[in-house]
N, C-alpha and C positions, 0 to 999 in steps of 0.2 A: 504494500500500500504506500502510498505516497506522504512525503512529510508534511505538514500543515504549515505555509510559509501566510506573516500577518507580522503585525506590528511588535517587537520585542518590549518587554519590558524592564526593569532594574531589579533590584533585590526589595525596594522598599513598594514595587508595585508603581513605579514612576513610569513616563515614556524616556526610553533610551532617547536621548537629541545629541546628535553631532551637528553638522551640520545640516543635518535630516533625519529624518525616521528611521532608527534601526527597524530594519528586519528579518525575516529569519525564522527555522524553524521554531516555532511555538507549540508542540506537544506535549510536553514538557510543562509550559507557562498553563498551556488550558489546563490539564490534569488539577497542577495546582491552585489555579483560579477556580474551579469548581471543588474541588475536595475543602477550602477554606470560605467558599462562599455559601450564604443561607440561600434558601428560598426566599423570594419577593427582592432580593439586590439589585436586579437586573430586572430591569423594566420591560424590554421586549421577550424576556424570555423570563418569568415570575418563578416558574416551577423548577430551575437550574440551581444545584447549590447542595451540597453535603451536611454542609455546618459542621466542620470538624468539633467547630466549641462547642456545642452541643453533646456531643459524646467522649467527652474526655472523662467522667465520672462515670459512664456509661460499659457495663461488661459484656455487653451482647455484641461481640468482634462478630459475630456470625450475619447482624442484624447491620453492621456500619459496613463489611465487605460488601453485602449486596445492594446498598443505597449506593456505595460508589459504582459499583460494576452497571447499578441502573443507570448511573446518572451519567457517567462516561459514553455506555451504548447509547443515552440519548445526544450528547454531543457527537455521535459518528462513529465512534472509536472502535476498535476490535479489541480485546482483551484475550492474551495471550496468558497471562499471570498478575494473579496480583496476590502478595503476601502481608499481612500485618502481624506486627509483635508490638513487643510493650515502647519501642523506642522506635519504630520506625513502619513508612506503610511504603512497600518496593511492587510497580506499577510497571508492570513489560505490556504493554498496548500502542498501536498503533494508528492512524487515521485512515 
């Protein structure tokens, strides 16, 4: 499948500016954009959004895998793997 090339972002969620628009593969940046984002953030798109904060108190890894694996297949993605443990969520999918 093909990379998802769109506007890059920073580390703080900034637009990269040079002297123009970074761009760039963004698979990576969407994963993360949607694994930290709620539902209703995104105006054109209401239903988009994981809400990691929501489930950090939360023990149902079984219940937060499958809201991400929904919520990626609904941004396009294929999902080859995805693992969570207590320190980390490792995401092999592609566009």
């Amino acid at each position: 499948m093909a990379d998802m090339t769109d506007i890059l972002l920073d580390a703080d969620g900034d637009l990269i500016v040079g002297s123009d628009l970074a761009t760039g593969d963004t698979t990576r940046q969407n994963q993360w954009l949607i694994i930290v984002g709620h539902k209703g953030e995104w105006k054109q798109h209401p239903l988009t959004g994981v809400g990691i904060s929501a489930w950090l108190k939360d023990e149902n890894i079984a219940g937060l895998k499958a809201e991400i694996k929904e919520q990626l297949k609904a941004d396009g993605m294929k999902i080859n793997k995805l693992t969570i443990n207590q320190a980390e969520i490792s995401i092999d999918a592609t566009y």
